[in-house]
Structures are given as C-alpha cells and as structure tokens.
VEXMI-227681 format. One record per atom (N, C-alpha, C): x, y, z; residue in one letter. Coordinates in steps of 0.2 Angstrom, whole numbers, plus 5000, padded with zeros to 4 digits. Each point is the difference from the previous one (the first is absolute). Example, Ala and Ser with C-alpha at 12.3 -4.5 7.8 and 13.67 -1.06 7.14 Angstrom:
REM residues 2
506649725039A
499650065000A
500450065000A
499850054996S
500450065001S
499650055003S
//
This chain:
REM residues 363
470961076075X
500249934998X
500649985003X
500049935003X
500549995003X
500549954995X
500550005001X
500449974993X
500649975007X
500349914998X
500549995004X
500649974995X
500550035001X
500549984996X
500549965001X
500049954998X
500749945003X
500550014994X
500650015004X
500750024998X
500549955002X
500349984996X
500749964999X
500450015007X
500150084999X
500750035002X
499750055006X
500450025005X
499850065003X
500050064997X
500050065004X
500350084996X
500749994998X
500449955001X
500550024996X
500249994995X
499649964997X
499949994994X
499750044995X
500250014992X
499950054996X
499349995001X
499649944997X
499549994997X
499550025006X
500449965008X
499350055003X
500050055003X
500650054998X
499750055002X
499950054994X
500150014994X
499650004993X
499450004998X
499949925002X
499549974998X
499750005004X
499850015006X
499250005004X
500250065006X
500650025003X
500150025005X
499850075000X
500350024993X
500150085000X
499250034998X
499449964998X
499650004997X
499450005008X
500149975003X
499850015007X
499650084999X
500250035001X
499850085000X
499550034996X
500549974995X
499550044992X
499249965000X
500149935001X
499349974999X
499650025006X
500150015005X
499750025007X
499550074998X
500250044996X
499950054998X
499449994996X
500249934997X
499350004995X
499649955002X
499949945008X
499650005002X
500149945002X
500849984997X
500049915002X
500750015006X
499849945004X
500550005006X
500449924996X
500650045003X
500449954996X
500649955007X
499749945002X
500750005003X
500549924998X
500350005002X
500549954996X
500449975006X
500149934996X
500249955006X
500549954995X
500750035003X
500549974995X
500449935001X
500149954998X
500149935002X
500550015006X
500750024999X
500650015001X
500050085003X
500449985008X
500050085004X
500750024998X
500150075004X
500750044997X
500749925002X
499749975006X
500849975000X
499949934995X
499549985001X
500049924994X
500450034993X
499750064998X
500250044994X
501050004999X
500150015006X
500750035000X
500249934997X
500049945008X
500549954998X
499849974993X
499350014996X
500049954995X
500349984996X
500450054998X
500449974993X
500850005004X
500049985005X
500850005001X
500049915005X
500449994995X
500049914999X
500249985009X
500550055003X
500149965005X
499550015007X
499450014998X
499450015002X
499449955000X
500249944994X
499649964997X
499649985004X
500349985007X
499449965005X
499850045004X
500250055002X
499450045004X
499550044993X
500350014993X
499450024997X
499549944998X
500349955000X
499649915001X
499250035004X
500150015007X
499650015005X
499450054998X
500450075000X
499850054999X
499549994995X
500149974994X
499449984995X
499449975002X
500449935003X
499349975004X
499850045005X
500150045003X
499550045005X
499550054998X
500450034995X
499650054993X
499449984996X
500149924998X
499549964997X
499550005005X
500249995007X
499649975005X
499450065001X
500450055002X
499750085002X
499650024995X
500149984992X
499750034995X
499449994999X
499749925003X
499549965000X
499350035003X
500250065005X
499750045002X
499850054999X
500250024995X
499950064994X
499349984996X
499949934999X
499449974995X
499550015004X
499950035010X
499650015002X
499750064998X
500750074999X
500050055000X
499450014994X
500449964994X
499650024992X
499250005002X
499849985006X
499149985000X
499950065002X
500550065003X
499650065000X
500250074994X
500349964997X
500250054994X
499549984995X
499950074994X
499650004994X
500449974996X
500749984999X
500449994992X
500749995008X
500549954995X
500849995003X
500150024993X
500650035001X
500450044996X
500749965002X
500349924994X
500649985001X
500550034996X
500450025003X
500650034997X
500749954998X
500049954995X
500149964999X
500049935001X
500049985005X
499649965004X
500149995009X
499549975004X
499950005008X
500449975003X
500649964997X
500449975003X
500649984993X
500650005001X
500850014996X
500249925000X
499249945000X
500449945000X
499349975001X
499849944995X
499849945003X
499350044993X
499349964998X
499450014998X
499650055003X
499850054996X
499550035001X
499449995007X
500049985003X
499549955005X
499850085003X
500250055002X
499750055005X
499750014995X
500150054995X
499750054995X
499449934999X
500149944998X
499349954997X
499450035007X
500449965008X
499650005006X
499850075000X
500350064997X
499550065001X
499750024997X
500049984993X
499150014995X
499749965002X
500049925002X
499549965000X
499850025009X
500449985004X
499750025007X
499850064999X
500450055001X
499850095001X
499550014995X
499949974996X
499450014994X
500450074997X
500450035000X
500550084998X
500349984993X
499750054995X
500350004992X
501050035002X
500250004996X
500849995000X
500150054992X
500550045003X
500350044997X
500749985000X
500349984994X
500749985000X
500650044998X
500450035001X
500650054998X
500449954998X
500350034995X
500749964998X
500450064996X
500650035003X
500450034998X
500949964998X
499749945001X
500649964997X
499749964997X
500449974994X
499849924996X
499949935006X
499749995005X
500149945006X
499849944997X
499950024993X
499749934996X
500649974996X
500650035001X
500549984996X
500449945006X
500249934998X
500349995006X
501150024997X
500050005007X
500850014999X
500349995008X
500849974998X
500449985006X
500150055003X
500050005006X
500350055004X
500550005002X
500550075001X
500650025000X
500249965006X
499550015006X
500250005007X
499949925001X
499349985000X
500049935000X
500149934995X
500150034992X
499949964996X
499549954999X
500049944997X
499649955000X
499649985006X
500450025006X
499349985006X
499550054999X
500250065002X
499650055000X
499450004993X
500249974995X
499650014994X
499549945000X
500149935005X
499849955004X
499350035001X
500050055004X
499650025004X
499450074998X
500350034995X
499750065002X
499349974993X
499949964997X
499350014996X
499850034999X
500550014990X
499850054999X
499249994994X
499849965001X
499449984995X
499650035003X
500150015007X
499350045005X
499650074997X
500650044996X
499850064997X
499450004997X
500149934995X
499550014995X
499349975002X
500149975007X
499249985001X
499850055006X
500450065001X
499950075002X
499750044994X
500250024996X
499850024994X
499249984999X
500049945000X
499449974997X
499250025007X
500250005007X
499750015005X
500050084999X
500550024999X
499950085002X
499250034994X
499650045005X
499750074996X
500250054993X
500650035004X
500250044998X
501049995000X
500449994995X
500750015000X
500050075000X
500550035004X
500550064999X
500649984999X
500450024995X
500749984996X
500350064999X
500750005004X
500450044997X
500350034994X
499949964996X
500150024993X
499549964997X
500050034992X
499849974994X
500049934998X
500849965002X
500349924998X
499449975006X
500050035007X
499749955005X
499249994998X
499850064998X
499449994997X
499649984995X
500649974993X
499849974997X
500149925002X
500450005004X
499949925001X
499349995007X
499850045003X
499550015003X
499449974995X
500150054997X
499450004993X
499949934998X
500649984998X
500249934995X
499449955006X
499950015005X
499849955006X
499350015002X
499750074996X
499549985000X
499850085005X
500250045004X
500150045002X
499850064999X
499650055003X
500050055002X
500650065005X
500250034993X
500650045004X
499950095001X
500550025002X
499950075001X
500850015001X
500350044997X
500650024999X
500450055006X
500449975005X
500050065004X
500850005002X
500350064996X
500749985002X
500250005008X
500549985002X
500350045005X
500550065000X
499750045006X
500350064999X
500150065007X
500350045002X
500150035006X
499750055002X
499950035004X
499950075003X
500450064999X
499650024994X
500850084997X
500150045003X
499450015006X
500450045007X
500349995003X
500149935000X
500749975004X
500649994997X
499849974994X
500649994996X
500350054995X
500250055002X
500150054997X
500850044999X
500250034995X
500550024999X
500550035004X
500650005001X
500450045005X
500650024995X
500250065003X
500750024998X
500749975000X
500250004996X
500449955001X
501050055000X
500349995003X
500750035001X
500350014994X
500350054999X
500550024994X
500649935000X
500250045007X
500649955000X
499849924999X
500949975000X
499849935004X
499949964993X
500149945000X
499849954992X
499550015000X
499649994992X
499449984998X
499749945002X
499649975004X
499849935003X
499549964996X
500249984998X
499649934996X
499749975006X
499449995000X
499649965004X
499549944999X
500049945003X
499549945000X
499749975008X
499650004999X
499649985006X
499649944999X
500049955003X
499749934999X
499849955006X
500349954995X
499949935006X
500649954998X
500149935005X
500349964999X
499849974992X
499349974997X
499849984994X
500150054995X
500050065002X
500350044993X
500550024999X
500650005006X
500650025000X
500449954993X
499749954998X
500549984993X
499950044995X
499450045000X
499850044994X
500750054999X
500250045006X
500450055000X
500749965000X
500149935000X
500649984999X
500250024992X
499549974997X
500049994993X
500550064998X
499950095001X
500250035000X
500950035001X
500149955005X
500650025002X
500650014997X
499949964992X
500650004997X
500050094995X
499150024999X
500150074998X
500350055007X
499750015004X
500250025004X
500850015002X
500249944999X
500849985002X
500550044994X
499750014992X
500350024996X
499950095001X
499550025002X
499650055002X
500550065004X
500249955006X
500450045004X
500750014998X
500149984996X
500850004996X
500150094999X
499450024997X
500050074995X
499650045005X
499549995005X
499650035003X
500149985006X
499850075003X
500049995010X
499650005002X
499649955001X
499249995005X
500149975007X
499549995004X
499849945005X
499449974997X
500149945004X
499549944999X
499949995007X
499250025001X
499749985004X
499449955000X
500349955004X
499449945000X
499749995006X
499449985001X
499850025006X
499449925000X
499949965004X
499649915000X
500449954997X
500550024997X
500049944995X
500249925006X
499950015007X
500349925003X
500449995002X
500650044995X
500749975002X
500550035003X
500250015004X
500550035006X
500650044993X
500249954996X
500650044996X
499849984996X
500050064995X
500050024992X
500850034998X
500249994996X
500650014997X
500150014993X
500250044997X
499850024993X
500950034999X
500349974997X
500750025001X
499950094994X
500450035006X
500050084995X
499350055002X
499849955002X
499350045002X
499950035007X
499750045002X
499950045006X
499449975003X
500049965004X
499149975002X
499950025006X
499350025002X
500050005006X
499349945002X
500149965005X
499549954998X
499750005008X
499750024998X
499249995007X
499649965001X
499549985006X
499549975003X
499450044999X
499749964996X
499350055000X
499550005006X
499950045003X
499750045005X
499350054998X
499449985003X
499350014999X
500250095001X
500250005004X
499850105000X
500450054996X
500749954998X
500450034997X
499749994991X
499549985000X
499849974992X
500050084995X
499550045004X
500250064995X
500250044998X
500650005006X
500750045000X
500749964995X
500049955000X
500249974997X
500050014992X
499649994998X
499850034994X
500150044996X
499850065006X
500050084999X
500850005000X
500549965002X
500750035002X
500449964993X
499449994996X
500449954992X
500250094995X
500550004996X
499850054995X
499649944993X
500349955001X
499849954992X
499749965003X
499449944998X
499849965002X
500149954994X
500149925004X
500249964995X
499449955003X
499949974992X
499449944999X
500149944995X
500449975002X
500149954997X
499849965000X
499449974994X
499749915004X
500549964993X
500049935000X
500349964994X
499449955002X
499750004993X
499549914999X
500149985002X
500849984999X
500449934999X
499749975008X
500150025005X
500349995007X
499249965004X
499949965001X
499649975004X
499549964994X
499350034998X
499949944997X
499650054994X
499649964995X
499950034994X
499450045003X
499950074998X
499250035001X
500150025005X
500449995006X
500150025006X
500150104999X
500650014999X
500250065000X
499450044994X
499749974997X
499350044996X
499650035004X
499949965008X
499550005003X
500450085004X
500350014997X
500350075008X
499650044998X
499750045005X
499850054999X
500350084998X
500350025000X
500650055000X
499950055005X
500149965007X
499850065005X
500650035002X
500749984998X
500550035003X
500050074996X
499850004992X
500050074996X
499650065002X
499449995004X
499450035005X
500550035004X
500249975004X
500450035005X
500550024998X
500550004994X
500550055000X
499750064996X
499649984996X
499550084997X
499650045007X
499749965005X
499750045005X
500750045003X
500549985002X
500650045003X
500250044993X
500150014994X
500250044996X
500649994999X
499949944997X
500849994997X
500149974993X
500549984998X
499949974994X
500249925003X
499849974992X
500249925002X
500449964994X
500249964999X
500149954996X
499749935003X
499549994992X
499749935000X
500049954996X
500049945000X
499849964997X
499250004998X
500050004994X
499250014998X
499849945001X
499849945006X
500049955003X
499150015001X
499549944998X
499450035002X
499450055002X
499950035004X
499650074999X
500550045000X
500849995004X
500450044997X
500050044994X
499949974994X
499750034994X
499450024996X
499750035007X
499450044997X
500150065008X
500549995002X
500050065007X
500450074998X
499750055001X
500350054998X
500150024994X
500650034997X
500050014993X
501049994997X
499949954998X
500650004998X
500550074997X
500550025002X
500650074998X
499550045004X
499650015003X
499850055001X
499949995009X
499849955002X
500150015008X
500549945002X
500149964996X
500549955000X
500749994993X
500349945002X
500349984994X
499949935000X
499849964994X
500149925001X
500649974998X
500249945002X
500449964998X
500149935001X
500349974996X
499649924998X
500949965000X
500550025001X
500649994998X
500650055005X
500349955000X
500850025003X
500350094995X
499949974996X
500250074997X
499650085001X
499049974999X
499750075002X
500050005005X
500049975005X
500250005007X
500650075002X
500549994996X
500550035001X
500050084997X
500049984995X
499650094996X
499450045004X
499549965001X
499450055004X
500450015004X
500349975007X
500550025005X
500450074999X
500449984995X
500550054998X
499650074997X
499350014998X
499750044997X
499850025007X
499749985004X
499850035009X
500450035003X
500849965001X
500550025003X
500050084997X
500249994993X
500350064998X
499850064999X
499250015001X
499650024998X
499350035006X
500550085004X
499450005005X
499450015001X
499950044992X
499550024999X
499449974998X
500449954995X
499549944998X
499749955007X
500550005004X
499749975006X
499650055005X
499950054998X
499750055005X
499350004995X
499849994994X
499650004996X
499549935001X
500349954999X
499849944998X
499650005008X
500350025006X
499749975006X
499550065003X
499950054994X
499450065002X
499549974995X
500149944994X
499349984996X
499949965005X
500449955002X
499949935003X
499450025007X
500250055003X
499750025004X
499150034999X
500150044996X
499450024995X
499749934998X
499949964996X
500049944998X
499649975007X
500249965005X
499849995005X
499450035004X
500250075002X
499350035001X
499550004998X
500049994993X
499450024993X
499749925002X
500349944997X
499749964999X
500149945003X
500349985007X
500149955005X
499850055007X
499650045001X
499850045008X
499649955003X
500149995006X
499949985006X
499049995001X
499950064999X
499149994999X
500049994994X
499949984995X
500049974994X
499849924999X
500549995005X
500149915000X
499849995008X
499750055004X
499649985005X
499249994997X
499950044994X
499350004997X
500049944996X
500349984999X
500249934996X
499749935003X
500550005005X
500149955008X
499150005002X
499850065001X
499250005005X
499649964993X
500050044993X
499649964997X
500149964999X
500649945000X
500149944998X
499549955008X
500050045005X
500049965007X
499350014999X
499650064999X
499250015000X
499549964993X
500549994994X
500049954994X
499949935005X
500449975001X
500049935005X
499549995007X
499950034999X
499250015007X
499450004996X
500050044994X
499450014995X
499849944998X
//
C-alpha cells in the first residue's frame, strides 16, 4: 500500500518527525511505503518565526503554495494521503479538497494539536492569525476517513464532528532514547527543551525557581526557547539553541525535567489540546519531571510515582525542593518513568495503530 503524507513542517519539526518520519520503517515492515512531502524545507523552516525575515518568508510561502500544487498530482498514485495537520500553514484547504476529488485518494487526518482552536500568534500576531484559517480543521475532520489524535481531548472534539478516530499518542524510539549516567559531581540540572510558542509556559515558573535557588544549588538548562538572553536573577541558566542532532543528548544531560503548561496563556482549549509528548521523552531518557497536569498531561504516567504534579507557584517549589534533596527518590521516579514508557507508549505498538488506521481508510 502506498500511503502519501503532507506535512506542515520539515524533519525539524516535532510533529514530523514523531508523527510520520520515525514511523517510515516500522510501517514498511508491515507493507505500506510511506513517503512524505512537507510544505516548508529545512531553510523556510529556520527563517519562519523570526520577524526580520518577514519578506523573504513572504516569498518562501508563495513558492511552497506553488510547489505543493504538484503534490495533488502525486495523491493520483497513492492509495490514502495521510495529512499531518494540514498541506499548507496558510490559506483553505484547496490541496487536501484537489486531492480527494482529483486524485480520487481517501484522507487520513492526524492531529496532535487542537489546530481547531484559533489564537494570536506570538511571532506574527493579528496578521499571522489573518491568514492561517483555522476553520479549515473542521472541514478536514469532516473529509477525512479515519482521524488519528494524539490524545483523548482531540478526539473527542473529532468525534463531536461526526468522525471516526483512533487514538495514537506521540512517542519515540526507546533505543534511542535511552537513559545515561549521569556525573556525581557538578549541580543537579533542571532541564526544558522547547520552542519560541512554548517558552512562556516556562516563564510562568521563574518566580518558583528564582525563590528556589535562595536555599538550593541547581542549574537551569533551557534549550529552543527563541531568545538569545534568558535571565533569572540568582539563578544559574545555561540557555541554548536547539539543534536536531543534539535533541537526545540534550535530554539525557537533564538530572530533573520541567513541564510547565498554564491555560491561561494563548487561547481557551488550546493548551487541552497538548498532547504530553515532552513527559514521553523525559521518562524515555530516565528521569524524573515536574508537571502541570495540563491535558493528556494528566492521564501520562503516574502521578508520585514516575513524576510529581504541580498547578501553583508554591508546588512548583516543593516538588523541586523534594528532587533537589532527594537522590534516591530522583533515581527511583526516573527507573518507573522509564519502565512506564516501554510497557505502554513502544514504538511498534503505535506503528500497529498508524497501519490499521491507513488500511481502515483504503477499506
């Protein structure tokens, strides 16, 4: 079976390489070639969100629009298009319609974000929300065969529409993502790993963290968040550029992982719609975390036992203080998180998922 995927973003993006790249393999195995055609190459990707780029990422779009339109030829040799949020990051549905009705090809829709919620954008604001059409989702929803949803929340608004879903989180490769020893010496590292859109969730934080470092010796290592300088008075920060090869070393070099989402912050229902793929990853690496029980956040893992939650400036500060102090407990919590992980988010698990949902929409 031949299956074509249209992706937003290139490989450097979570979702696609998560969502359809890593998966390449496993489903080939079971008899479907899977290949994918992402709107956006590695360089449109870099300059997008950085504002003094506007007009060449102007262009870059219209070219990408242009180049996509050739993809609707593509769909006439595939059995099913597998969209992974949608074909293009702007403007109506028009390719995904031109590929059922032309290519005559059933449509499998992915969504591991809420793309149905609209909200202003950090980077572009009101222009940017001008353009990107977010209604499009829901007349995605209604064409697609078969929705895969990263969580529970996206699936029942699926459902609400009238949809056929199949729940398939996002999740990594445990022999890749795997635990490393970590030094005696040297501070305990608090670690977060992101983007520019979710770097305000971890600001929220900074006033526990900042009371944090008074009584306790850690580092704070931040790694995407966008911004050249991070500054937390009192605190030791080491702040990095996320880099693709370095992603899971990165991780591995955390002793604590932090996951902070806040509702408040963009728009209502938005932050529902996360999937909690960052806790995936720090249980694949073996570590402990602190979370916000934010969305499928609070149904991942097991709360005291391979994580700690917190909802507030003050248990923010306590679980912290209980990890710093505490190496055993942080040596324990990241040997369930890890267990946890293998048993029930593996790699072929959710490739067996992915094939039936794509074999389902061909039926």
């Amino acid at each position: 079976m031949k299956v074509l995927a249209f992706a937003s973003y290139p490989v450097e993006a979570a979702a696609t390489r998560y969502r359809l790249q890593q998966f390449v393999g496993p489903l080939s195995d079971r008899g479907i070639s899977l290949t994918i055609k992402p709107f956006l190459d590695s360089k449109g990707f870099k300059s997008l969100y950085q504002r003094r780029d506007l007009a060449r990422t102007g262009l870059g779009l219209l070219r990408a629009g242009a180049l996509r339109l050739s993809d609707v030829y593509r769909a006439r040799q595939a059995d099913v298009i597998l969209i992974q949020r949608e074909a293009m990051i702007f403007g109506p549905p028009v390719i995904e319609w031109l590929s059922i009705r032309l290519g005559r090809c059933p449509m499998v829709l992915d969504l591991d974000d809420a793309t149905y919620v609209p909200y202003t954008s950090p980077t572009y604001g009101k222009f940017g929300k001008a353009f990107k059409w977010f209604s499009k989702t829901d007349d995605l929803i209604r064409w697609a065969s078969v929705v895969t949803c990263g969580n529970r929340a996206i699936a029942e608004y699926a459902e609400s529409k009238g949809a056929q879903t199949r729940i398939i989180p996002t999740v990594v490769d445990t022999d890749v993502f795997v635990p490393l020893s970590r030094p005696a010496d040297g501070p305990i590292v608090l670690g977060w790993i992101g983007t520019h859109s979710t770097f305000p969730y971890l600001r929220e934080i900074f006033p526990a963290l900042q009371e944090l470092a008074r009584t306790h010796r850690f580092r704070l290592k931040i790694v995407g968040a966008g911004s050249n300088v991070v500054n937390i008075p009192g605190v030791d920060v080491e702040n990095l550029g996320w880099i693709l090869e370095r992603e899971v070393e990165n991780f591995q070099s955390f002793d604590v992982g932090l996951y902070p989402i806040d509702p408040s912050l963009y728009a209502q229902n938005w932050a529902a719609g996360k999937s909690g793929f960052k806790a995936i990853q720090y249980m694949a690496v073996g570590i402990p975390f602190v979370a916000a029980p934010v969305g499928a956040m609070a149904e991942i893992g097991e709360a005291g036992v391979t994580h700690i939650n917190a909802t507030n400036k003050n248990e923010w500060l306590r679980a912290l203080e209980r990890l710093l102090s505490d190496a055993e407990l942080r040596k324990t919590m990241g040997k369930a998180g890890r267990r946890h992980v293998v048993e029930h988010y593996s790699l072929p698990d959710q490739a067996d998922k992915l094939a039936s949902a794509l074999r389902e929409a061909v039926n």
